[in-house]
SEGUTOR-544790 format. One record per residue (C-alpha): residue number from 1; residue in one letter; x, y, z. Coordinates in steps of 0.25 Angstrom, whole numbers, plus 2048, in hexadecimal, padded with zeros to 3 digits. Layout:
# SEGUTOR-544790
NODE    nr   rest    px    py    pz
NODE   NUM      A     X     Y     Z
...
END
This chain:
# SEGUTOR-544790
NODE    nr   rest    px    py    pz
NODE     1      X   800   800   800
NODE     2      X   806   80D   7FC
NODE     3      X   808   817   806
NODE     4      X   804   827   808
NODE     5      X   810   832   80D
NODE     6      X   80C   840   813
NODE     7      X   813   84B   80D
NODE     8      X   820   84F   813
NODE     9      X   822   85A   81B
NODE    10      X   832   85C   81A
NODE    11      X   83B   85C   810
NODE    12      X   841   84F   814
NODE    13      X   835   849   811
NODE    14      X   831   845   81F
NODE    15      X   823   847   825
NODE    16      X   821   848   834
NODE    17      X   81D   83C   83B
NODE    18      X   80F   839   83C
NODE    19      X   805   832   844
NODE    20      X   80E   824   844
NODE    21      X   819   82A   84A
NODE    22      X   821   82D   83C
NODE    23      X   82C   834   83C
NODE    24      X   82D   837   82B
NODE    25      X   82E   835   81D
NODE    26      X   835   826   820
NODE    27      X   82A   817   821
NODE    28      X   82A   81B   830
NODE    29      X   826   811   83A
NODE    30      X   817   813   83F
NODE    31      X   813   813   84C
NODE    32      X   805   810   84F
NODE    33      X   804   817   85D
NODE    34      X   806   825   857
NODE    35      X   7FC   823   84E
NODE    36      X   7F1   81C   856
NODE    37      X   7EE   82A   85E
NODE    38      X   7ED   831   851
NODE    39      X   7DE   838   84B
NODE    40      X   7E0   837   83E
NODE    41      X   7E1   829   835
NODE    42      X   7EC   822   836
NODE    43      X   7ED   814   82D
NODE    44      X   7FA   80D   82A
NODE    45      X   7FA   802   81E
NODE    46      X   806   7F9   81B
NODE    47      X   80B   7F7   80B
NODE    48      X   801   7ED   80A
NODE    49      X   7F5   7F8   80C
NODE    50      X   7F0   7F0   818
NODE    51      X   7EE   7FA   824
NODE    52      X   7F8   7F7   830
NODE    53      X   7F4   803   83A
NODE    54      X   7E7   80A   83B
NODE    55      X   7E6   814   846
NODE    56      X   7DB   814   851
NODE    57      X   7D4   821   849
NODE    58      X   7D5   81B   83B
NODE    59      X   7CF   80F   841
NODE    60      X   7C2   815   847
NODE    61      X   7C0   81F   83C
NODE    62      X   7BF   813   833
NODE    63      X   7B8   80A   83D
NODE    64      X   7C1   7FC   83D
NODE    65      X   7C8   7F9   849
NODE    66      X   7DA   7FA   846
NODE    67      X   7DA   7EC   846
NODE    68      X   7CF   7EA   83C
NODE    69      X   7D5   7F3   832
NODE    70      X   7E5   7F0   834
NODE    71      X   7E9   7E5   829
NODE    72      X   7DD   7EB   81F
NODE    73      X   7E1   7F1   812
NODE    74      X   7E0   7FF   814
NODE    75      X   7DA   802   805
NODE    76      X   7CE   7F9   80B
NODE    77      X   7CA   807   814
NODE    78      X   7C8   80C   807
NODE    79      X   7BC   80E   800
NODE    80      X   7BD   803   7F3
NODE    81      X   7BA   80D   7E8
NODE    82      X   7C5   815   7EE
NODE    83      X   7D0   80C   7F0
NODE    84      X   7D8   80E   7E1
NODE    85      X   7DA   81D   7E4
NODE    86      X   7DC   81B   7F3
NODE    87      X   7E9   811   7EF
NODE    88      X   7EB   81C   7E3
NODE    89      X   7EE   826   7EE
NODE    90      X   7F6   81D   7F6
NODE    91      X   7FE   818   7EC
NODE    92      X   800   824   7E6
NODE    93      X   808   828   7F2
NODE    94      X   80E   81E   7F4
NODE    95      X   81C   823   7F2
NODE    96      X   81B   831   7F5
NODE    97      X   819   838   802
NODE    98      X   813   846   7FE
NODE    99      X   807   840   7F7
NODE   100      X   7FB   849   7FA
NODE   101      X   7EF   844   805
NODE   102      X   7E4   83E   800
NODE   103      X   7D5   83A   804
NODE   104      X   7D3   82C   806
NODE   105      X   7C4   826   807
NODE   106      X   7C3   81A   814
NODE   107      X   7B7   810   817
NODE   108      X   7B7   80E   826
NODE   109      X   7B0   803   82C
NODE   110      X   7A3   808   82B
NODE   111      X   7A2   80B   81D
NODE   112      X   7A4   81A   81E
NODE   113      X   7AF   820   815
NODE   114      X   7B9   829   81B
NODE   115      X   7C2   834   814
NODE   116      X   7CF   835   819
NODE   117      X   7DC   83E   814
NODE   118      X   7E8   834   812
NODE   119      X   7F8   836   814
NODE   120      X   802   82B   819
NODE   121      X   80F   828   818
NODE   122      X   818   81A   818
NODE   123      X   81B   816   826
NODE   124      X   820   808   82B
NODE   125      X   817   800   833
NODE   126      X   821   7F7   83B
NODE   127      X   829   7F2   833
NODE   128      X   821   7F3   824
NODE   129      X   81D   7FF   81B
NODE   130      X   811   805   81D
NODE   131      X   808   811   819
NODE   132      X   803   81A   826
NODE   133      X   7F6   822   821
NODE   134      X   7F0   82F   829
NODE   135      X   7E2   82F   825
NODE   136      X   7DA   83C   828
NODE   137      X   7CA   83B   829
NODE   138      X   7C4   845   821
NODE   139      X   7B7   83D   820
NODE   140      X   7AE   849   827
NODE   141      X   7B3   854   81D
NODE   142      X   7B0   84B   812
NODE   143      X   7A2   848   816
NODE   144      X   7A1   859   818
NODE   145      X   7A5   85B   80A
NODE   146      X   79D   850   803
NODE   147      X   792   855   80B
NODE   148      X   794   865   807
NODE   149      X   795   85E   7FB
NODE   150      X   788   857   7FA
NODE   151      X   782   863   800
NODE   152      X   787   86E   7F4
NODE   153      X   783   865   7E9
NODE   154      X   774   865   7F1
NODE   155      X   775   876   7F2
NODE   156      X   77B   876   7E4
NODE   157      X   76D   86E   7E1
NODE   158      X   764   876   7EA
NODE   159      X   76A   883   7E5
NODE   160      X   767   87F   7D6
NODE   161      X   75A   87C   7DA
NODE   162      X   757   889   7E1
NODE   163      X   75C   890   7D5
NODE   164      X   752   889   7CB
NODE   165      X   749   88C   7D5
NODE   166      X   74D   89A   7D6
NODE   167      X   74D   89B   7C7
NODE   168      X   73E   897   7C6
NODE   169      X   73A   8A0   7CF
NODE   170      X   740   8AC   7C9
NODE   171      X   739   8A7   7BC
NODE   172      X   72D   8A8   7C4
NODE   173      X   72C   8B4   7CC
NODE   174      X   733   8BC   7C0
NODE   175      X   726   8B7   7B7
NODE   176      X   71C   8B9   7C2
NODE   177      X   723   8C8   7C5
NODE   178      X   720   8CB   7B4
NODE   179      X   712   8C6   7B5
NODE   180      X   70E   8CF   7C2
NODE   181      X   715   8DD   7BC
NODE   182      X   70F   8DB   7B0
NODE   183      X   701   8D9   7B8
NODE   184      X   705   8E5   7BF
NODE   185      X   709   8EC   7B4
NODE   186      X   6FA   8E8   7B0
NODE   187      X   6F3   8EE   7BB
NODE   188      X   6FD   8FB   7BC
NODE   189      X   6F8   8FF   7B0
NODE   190      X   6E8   8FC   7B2
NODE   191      X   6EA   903   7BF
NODE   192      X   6F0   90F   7B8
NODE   193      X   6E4   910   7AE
NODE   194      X   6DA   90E   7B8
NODE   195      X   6DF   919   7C1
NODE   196      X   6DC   924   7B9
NODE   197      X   6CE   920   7B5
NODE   198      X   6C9   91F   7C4
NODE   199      X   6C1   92A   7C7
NODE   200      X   6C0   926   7D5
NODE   201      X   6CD   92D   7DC
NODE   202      X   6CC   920   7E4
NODE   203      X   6CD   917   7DA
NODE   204      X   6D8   91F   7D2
NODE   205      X   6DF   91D   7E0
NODE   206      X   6DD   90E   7E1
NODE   207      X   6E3   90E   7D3
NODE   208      X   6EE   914   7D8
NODE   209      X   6F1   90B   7E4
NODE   210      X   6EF   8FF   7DC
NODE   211      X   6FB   905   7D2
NODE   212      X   704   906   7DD
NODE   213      X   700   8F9   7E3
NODE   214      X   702   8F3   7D6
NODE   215      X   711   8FC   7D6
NODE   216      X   713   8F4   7E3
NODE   217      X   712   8E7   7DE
NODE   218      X   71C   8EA   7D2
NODE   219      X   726   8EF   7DC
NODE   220      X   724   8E2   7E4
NODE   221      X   726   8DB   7D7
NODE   222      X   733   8E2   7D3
NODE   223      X   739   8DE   7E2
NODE   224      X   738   8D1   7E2
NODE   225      X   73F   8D0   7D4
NODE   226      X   74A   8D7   7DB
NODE   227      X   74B   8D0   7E8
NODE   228      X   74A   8C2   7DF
NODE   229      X   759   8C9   7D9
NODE   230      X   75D   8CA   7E9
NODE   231      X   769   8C0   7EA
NODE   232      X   768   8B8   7DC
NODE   233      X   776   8C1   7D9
NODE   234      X   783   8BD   7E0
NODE   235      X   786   8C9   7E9
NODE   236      X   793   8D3   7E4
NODE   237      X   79C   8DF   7E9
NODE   238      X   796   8EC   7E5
NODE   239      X   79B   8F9   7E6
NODE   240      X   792   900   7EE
NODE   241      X   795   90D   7EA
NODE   242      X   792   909   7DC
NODE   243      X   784   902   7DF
NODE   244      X   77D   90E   7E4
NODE   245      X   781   917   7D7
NODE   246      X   77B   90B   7CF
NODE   247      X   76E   90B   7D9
NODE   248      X   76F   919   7D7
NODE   249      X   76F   91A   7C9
NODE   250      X   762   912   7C8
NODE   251      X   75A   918   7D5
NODE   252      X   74F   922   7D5
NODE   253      X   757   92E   7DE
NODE   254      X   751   939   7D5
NODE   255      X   757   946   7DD
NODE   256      X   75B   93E   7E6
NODE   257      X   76B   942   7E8
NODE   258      X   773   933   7EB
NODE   259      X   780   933   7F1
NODE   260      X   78A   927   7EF
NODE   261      X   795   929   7FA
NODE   262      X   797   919   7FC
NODE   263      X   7A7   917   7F9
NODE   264      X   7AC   913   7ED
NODE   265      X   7B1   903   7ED
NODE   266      X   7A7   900   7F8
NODE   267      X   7A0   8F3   7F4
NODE   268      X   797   8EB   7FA
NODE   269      X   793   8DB   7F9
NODE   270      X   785   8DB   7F5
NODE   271      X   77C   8D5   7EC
NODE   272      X   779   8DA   7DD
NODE   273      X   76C   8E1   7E0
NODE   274      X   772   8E9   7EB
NODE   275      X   772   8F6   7E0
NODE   276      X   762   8F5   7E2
NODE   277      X   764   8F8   7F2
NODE   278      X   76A   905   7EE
NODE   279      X   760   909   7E5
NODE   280      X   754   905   7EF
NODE   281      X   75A   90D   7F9
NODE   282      X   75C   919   7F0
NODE   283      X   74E   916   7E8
NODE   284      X   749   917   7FA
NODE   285      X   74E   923   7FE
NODE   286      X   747   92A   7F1
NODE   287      X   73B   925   7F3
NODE   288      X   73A   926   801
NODE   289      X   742   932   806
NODE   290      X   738   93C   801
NODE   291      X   742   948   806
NODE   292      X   74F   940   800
NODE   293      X   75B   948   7F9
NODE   294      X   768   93F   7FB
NODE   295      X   76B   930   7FB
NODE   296      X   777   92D   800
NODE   297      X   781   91F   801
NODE   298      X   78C   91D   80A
NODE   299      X   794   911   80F
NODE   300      X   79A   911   81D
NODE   301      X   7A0   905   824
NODE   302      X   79E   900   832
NODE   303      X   7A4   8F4   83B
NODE   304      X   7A7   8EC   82C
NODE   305      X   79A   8F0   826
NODE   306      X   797   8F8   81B
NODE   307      X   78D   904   81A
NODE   308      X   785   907   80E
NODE   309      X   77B   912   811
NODE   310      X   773   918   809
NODE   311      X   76B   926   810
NODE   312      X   762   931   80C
NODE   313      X   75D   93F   811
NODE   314      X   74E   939   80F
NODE   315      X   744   938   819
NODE   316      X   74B   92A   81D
NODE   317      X   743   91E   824
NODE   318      X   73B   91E   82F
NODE   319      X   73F   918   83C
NODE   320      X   736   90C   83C
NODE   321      X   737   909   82D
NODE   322      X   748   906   82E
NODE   323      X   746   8F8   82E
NODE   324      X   737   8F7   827
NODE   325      X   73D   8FE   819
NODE   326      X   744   8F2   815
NODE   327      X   737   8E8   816
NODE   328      X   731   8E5   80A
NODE   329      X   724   8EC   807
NODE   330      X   726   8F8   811
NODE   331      X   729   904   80A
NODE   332      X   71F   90F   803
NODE   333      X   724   908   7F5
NODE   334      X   726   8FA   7F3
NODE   335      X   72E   8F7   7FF
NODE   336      X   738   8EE   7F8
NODE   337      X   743   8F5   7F5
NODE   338      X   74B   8F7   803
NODE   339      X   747   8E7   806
NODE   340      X   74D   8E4   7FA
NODE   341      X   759   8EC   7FE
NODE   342      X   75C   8E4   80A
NODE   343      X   75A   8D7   803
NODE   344      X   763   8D9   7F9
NODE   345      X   76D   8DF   803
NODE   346      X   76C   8D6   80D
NODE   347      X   773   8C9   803
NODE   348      X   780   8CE   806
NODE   349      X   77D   8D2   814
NODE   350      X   77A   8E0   813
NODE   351      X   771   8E6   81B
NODE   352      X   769   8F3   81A
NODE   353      X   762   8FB   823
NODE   354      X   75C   90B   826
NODE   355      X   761   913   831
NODE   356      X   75F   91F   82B
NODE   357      X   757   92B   834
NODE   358      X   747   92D   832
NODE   359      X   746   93C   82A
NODE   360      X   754   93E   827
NODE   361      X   756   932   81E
NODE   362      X   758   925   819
NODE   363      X   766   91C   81C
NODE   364      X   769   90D   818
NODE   365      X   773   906   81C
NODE   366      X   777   8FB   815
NODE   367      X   782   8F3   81E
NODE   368      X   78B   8EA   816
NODE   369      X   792   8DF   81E
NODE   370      X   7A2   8DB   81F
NODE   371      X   7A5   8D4   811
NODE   372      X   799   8DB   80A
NODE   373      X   7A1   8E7   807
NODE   374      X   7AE   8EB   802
NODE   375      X   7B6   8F9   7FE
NODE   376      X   7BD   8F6   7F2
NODE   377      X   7C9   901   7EE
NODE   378      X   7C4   90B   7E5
NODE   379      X   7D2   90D   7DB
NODE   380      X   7D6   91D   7DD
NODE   381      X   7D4   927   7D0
NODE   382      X   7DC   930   7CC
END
């Protein structure tokens, strides 16, 4: 039976003594008291592969008693579709002693397989040659990874099957939301010929209302085609200085005076629909701050955590209404826009909130966690 070296670890070519009471690189004579003590494996075969010596931890892991397993060819521990490459690897170091380790497959006693991690070495066993083996169990970190394997293959499966499920209901709420605007553009337009002809003021009023109800239910429409976009884009680092001037560039200020005083390389780790959060807080203070003149963004950071915030001169947000504005539904409009916002934030771990002071105007803070954010150098000009 061929035998297996460790690698050297001098340049003489002589390893320290092991287990058995080696000393180096020479046929050493094994001593079976050093090694009983030992928690590892330990297995010496004589040059007819027949196993001479077994220690006490080798012999309970593989579930024979030392006397039952001494004399026994030592391939026979080895699983019969896997004994060709087991004498392969042995062979193949047969006269070396720097051959790699290699994984080794055992059957103990009670049909269970084992996975062990070979090296050995030439030794002699009283006065014959004989091959000492240290055999590491790796059997439980086996097991772990053929389970994480079985259970990716079932999360590949189930994420595939959430995806076609995902894609059919896209389908459908995407052919359903086509169908009800065009019903609603049906009854917008019936309502607005009908609203004139009334002659009761109280029914041109009831016209009205139905029109705005019917506005309602478009806006409705129109936020749950974008909360469906909300995380189906892998979030990215954006410049934050360069997302309100695109927000701006889209949003409804009017006179409105904006001001961009957030630095230059500042970015933030957000995802792709952030840009919408900036334009709904500009498109808010307009439409709510009746006094408004100026918007302003800034950044500040405190204890690791970025600040964007984003304040007006309006007539800000009552006390009791802080919290209430980012539920869906509450609001003088549709009531979906600032909800949105904190959904679409809240996938990177940003939150948002208003601190701002009743009569003298709006402030949102939007507090970016360690990580999310970054200051990327800005290159000097000339």
């Amino acid at each position: 039976m061929p035998s297996l070296t460790p690698p050297a670890t001098e340049s003489t070519g002589k390893s320290p003594a092991g287990p058995g009471g080696l000393r180096s690189g020479g046929a050493d004579l094994f001593d079976p008291a050093r090694a009983d003590g030992q928690p590892d494996y330990i297995i010496v075969y004589g040059d007819d592969g027949n196993v001479r010596y077994v220690n006490p931890a080798f012999s309970r892991a593989m579930g024979y008693s030392p006397n039952q397993m001494i004399g026994t060819p030592f391939l026979s521990y080895v699983p019969e579709a896997l004994r060709a490459d087991a004498a392969a690897n042995m062979a193949e170091r047969q006269d070396t002693r720097e051959g790699p380790l290699y994984e080794m497959a055992l059957t103990s006693a009670d049909g269970n397989a084992r996975s062990v991690i070979v090296k050995g070495r030439p030794i002699r066993f009283g006065s014959d040659p004989a091959t000492l083996l240290f055999l590491i169990d790796i059997t439980q970190r086996k097991t772990l990874e053929d389970e994480l394997m079985a259970r990716a293959d079932e999360l590949q499966r189930i994420s595939a099957a959430y995806r076609q499920a995902n894609r059919k209901l896209t389908l459908l709420t995407t052919i359903t939301r086509h169908d009800i605007n065009n019903q609603l553009t049906v009854l917008k337009g019936y309502l607005e010929l009908l609203a004139p002809r009334q002659a009761d003021q109280k029914l041109a009023d009831f016209c009205t209302k139905a029109e705005e109800a019917a506005e309602r239910i478009a806006a409705m429409i129109r936020f749950t085609r974008e909360y469906e976009e909300i995380g189906t884009s892998v979030p990215l680092w954006h410049d934050a200085r360069a997302l309100v001037d695109a927000a701006l560039a889209h949003a409804p200020v009017g006179d409105v005076v904006v001001r961009n005083d957030i630095f230059a390389g500042t970015e933030i780790f957000a995802d792709p629909l952030v840009e919408k959060v900036l334009y709904n807080l500009m498109d808010n203070a307009v439409r709510y701050g009746t006094t408004i003149t100026t918007i302003r963004f800034s950044a500040q950071e405190k204890d690791g955590t970025h600040i964007l915030v984003c304040e007006d001169d309006g007539t800000g947000v009552a006390q009791d209404e802080k919290e209430r504005i980012f539920e869906r539904g509450f609001g003088k409009n549709t009531g979906l826009g600032l909800a949105l916002s904190r959904e679409i934030l809240d996938i990177t771990g940003i939150t948002i909130r208003e601190n701002g002071v009743p009569g003298k105007g709006a402030r949102f803070e939007m507090a970016v966690p360690p990580g999310a954010w970054r200051a990327r150098p800005v290159p000097a000009h000339p």
